[in-house]
Backbone as CSV, one residue per row, in Angstrom:
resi,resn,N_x,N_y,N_z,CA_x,CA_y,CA_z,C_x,C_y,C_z
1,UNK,7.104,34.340,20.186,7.147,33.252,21.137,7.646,32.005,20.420
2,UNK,9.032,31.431,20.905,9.365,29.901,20.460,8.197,28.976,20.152
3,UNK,7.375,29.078,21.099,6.392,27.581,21.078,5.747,27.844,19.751
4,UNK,5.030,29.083,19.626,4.534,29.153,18.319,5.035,29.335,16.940
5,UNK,6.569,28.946,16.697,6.929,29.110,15.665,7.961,28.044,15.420
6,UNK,7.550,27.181,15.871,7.852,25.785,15.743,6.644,24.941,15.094
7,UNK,7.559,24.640,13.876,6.367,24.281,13.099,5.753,22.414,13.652
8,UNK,5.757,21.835,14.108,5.811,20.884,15.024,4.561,20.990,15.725
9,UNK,4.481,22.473,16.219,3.271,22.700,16.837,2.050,23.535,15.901
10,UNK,2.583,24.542,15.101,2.227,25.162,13.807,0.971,24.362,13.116
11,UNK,1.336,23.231,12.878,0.644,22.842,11.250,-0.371,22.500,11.803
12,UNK,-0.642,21.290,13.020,-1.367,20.882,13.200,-2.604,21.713,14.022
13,UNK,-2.086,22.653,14.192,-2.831,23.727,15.115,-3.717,24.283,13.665
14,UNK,-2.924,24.641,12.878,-3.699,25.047,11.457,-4.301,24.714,10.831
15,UNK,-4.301,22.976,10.617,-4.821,22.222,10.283,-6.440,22.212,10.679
16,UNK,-6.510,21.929,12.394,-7.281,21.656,12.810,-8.323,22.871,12.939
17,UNK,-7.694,24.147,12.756,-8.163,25.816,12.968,-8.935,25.606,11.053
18,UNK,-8.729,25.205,10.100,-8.952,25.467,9.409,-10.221,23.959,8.570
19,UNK,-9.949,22.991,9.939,-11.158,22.005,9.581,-12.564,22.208,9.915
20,UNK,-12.026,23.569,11.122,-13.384,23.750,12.291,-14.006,24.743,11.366
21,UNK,-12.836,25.643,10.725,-13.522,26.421,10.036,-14.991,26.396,9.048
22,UNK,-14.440,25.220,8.596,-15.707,25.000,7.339,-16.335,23.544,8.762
23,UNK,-16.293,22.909,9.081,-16.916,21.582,9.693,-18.243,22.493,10.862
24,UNK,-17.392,23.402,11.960,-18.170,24.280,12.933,-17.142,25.180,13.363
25,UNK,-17.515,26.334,12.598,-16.612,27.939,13.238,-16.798,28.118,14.321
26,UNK,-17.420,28.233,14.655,-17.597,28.486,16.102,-16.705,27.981,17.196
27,UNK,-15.899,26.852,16.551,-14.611,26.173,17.132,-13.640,26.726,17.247
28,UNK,-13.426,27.726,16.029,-12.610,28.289,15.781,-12.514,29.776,16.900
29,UNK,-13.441,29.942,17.745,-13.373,31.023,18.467,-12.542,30.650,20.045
30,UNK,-13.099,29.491,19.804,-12.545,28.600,21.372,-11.280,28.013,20.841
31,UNK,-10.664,28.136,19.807,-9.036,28.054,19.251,-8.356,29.367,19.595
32,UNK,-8.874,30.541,19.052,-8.611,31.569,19.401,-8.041,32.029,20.683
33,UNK,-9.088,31.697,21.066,-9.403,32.308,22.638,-8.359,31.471,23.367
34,UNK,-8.305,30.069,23.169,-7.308,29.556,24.048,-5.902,29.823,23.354
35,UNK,-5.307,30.174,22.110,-4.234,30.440,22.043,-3.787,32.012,22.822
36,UNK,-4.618,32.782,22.541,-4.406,34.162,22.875,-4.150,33.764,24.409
37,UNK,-4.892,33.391,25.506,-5.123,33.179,26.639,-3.292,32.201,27.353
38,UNK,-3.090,31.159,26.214,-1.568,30.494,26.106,-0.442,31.904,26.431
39,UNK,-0.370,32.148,24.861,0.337,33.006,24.755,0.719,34.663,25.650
40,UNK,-0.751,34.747,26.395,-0.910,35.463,27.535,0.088,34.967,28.732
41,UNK,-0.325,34.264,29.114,0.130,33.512,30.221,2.113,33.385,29.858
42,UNK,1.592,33.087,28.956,3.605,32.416,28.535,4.322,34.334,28.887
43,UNK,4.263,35.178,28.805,4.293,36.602,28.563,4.500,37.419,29.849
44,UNK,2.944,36.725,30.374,3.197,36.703,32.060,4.003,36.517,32.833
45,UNK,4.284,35.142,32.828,5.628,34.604,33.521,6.325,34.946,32.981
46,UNK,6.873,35.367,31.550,7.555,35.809,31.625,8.366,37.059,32.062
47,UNK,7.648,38.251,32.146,7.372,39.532,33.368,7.656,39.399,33.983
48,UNK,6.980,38.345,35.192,6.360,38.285,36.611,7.962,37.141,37.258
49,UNK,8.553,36.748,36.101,9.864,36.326,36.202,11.401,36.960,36.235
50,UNK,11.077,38.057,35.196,12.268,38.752,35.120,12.325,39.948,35.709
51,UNK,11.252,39.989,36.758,10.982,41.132,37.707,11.650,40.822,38.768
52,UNK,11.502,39.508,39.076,11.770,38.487,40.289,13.421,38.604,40.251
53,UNK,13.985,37.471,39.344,15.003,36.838,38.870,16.343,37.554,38.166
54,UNK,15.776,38.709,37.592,15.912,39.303,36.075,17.826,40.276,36.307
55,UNK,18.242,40.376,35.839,19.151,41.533,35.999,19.105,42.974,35.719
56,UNK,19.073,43.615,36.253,18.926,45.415,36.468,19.989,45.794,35.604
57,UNK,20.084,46.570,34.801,20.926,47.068,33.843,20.659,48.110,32.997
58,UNK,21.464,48.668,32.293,21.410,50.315,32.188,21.605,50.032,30.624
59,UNK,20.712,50.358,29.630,20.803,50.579,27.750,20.535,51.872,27.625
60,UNK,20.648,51.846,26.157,21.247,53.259,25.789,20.316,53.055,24.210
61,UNK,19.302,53.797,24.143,18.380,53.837,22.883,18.788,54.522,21.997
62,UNK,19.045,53.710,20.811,19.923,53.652,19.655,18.798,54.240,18.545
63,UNK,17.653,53.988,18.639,16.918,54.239,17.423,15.141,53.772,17.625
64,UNK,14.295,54.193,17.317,13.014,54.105,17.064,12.503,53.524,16.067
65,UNK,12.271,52.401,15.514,12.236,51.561,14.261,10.413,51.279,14.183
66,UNK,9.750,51.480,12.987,8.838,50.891,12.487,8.707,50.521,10.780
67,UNK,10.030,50.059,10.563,9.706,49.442,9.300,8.986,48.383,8.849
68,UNK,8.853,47.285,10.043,8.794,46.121,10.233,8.015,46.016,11.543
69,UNK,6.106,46.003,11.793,5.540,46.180,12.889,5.822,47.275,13.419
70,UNK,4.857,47.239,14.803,4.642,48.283,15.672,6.342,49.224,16.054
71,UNK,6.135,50.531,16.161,7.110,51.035,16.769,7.488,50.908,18.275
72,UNK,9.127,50.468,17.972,9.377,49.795,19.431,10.955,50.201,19.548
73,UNK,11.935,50.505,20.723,13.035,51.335,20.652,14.151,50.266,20.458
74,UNK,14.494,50.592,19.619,16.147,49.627,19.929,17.248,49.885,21.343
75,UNK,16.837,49.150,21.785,18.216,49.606,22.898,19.448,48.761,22.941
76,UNK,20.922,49.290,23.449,21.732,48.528,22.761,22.490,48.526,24.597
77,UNK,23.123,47.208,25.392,23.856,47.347,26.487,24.483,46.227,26.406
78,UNK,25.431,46.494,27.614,26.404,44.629,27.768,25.779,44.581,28.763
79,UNK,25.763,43.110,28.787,25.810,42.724,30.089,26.931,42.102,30.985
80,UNK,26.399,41.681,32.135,27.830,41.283,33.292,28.422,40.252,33.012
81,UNK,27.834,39.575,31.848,28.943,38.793,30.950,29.787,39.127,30.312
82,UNK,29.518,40.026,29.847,30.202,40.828,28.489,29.581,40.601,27.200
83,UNK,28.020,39.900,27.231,27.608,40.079,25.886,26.893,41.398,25.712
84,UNK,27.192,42.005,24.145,26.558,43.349,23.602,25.326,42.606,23.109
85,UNK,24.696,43.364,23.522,23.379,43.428,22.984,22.456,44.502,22.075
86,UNK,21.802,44.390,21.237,21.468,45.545,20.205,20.059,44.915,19.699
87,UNK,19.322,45.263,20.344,17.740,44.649,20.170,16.487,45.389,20.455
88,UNK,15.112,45.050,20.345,13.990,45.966,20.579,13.705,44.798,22.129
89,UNK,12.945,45.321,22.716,12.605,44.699,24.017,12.047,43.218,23.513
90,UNK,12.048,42.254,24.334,11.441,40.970,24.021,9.751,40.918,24.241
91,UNK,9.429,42.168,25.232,7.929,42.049,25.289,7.785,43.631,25.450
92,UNK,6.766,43.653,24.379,6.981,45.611,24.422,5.415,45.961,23.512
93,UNK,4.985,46.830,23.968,3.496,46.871,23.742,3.824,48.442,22.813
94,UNK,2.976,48.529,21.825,3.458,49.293,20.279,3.550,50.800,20.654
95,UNK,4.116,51.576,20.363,4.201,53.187,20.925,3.416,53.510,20.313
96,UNK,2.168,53.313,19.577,1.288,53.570,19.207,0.175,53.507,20.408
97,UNK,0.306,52.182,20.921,-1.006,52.726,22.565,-0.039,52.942,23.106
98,UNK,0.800,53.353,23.736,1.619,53.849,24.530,2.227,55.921,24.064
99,UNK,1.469,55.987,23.484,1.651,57.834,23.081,2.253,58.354,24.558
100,UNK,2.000,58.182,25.439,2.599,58.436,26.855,4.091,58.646,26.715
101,UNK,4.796,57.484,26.496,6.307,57.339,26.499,6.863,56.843,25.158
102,UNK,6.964,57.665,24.478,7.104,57.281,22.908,8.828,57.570,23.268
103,UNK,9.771,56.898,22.281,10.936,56.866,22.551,11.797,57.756,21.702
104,UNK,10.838,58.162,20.824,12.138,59.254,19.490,12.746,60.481,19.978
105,UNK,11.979,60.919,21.001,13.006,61.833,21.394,13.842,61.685,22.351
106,UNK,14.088,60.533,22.932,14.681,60.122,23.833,16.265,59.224,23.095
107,UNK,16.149,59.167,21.965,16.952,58.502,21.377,18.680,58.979,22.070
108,UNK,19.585,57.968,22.421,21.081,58.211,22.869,20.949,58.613,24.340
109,UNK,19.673,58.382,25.239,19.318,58.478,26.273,19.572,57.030,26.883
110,UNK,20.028,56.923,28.487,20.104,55.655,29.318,18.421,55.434,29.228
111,UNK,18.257,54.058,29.960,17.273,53.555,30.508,17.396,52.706,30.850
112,UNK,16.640,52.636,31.934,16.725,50.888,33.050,15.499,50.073,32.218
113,UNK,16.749,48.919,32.062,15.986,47.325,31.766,16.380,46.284,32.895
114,UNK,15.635,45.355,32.697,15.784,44.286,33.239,15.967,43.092,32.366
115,UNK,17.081,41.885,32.587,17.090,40.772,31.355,17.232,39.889,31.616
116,UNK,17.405,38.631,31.391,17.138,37.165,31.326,18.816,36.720,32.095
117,UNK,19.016,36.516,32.985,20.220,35.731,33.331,20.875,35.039,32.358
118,UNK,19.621,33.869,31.890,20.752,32.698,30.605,20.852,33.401,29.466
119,UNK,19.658,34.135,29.276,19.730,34.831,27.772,19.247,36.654,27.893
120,UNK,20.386,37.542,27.689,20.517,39.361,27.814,19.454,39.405,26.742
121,UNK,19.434,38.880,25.437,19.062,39.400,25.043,17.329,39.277,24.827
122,UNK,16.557,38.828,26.349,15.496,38.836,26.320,15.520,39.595,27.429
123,UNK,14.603,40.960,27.048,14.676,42.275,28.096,13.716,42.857,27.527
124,UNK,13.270,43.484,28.635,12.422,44.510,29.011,12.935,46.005,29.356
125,UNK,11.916,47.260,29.281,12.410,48.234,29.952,11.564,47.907,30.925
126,UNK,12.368,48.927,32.120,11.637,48.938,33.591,10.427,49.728,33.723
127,UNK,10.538,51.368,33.180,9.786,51.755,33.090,8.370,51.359,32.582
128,UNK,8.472,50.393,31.388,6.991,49.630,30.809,6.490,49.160,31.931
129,UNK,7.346,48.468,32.697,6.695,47.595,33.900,4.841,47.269,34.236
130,UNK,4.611,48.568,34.554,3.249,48.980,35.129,2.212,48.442,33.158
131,UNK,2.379,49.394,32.544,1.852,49.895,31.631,1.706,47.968,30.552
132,UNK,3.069,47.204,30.805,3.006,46.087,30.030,1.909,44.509,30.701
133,UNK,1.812,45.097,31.911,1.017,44.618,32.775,-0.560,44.861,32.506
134,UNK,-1.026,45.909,32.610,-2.062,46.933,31.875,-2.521,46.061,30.459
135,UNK,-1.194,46.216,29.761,-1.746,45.628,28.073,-1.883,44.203,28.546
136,UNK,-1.469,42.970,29.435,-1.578,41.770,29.201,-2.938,41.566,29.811
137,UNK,-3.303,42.366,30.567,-4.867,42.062,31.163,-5.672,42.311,30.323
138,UNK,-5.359,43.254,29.492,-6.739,43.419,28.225,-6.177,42.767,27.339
139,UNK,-5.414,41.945,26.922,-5.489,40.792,25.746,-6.243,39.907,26.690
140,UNK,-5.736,39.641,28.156,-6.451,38.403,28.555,-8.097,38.712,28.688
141,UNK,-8.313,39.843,28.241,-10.044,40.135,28.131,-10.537,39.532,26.794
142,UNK,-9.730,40.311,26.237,-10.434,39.533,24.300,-10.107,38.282,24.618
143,UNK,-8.865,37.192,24.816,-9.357,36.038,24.804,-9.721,35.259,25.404
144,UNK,-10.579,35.714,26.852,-11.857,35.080,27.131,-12.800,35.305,26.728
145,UNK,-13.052,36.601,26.194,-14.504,36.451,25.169,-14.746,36.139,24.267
146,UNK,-13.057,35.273,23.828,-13.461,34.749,22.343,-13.247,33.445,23.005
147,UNK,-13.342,32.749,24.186,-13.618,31.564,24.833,-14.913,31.373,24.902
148,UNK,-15.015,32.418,25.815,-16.384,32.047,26.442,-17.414,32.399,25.387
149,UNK,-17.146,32.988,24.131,-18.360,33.237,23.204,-18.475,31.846,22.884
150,UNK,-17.091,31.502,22.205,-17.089,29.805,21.473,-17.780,29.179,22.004
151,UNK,-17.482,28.922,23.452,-18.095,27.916,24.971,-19.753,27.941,24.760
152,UNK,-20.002,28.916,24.919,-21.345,29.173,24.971,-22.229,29.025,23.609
153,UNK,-21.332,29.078,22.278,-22.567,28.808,21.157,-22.240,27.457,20.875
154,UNK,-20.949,26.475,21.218,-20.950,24.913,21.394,-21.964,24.504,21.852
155,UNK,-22.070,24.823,23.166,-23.017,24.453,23.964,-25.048,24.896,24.037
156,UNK,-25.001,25.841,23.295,-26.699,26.261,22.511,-26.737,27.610,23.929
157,UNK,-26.072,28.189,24.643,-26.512,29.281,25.399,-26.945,30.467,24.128
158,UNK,-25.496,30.333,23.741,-25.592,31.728,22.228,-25.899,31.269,21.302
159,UNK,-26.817,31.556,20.535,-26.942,31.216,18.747,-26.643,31.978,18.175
160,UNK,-25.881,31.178,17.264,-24.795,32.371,16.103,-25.101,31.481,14.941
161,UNK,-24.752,32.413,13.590,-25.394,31.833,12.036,-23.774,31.965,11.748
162,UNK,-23.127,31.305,12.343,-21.760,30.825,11.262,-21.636,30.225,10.066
């Protein structure tokens, strides 16, 4: 995600993640929780956008890569611009929980994506659709319970020995 790797927003987020740490941890859960919960949301719309908006288009899986993180398929297409594209999906949940539709044997096979009008090379497959939906509701579980844990031992409901 852009927002988070802009250091602009970075340091001071770290800064402050790492004052609570030693000052009151417990801060640090309600940091958590609201970045995960951010970054949820940003993920969302982004989905719930290029479902809407998005362009329908046909790639062609080039390769299965885990050198570098979770295993995720390279797929390579043009679009109705004429830009080539040769990338792993922009939001793609690890073929590791996904054993269902693992992509290695599918390799030099079509598949329907959907992609970004201004920018191809932020895409999805279609098929994830259901399943990437699935994974964003259970991140948005862990980080409300690392909200609402924080929330609640700020406030004296929970006592915790941080």
């Amino acid at each position: 995600m852009e927002l988070l790797r802009k250091k602009k927003y970075t340091r001071p987020l770290l800064i402050t993640f790492i004052f609570f740490l030693y000052y009151k941890p417990v801060v640090c859960f309600i940091i958590v929780g609201a970045l995960i919960l951010i970054v949820t949301f940003y993920y969302w719309n982004f989905l719930s956008g290029i479902r809407r908006n998005g362009i329908r288009g046909v790639g062609k899986i080039m390769y299965e890569s885990s050198s570098r993180g979770p295993k995720a398929p390279t797929i390579e297409f043009t679009s109705k611009n004429g830009i080539k594209v040769c990338k792993k999906p922009y939001y793609y949940l690890p073929a590791d929980l996904n054993k269902i539709s693992t992509y290695k044997q599918n390799i030099g096979k079509e598949v329907d994506i959907f992609y970004d009008r201004q920018n191809p090379e932020k895409f999805v497959l279609e098929k994830e659709g259901s399943f990437n939906i699935l994974g964003l509701l259970l991140i948005v579980l862990v980080g409300l319970t690392f909200l609402i844990v924080g929330i609640c031992s700020v406030l004296g409901i929970v006592i915790s020995n941080f």
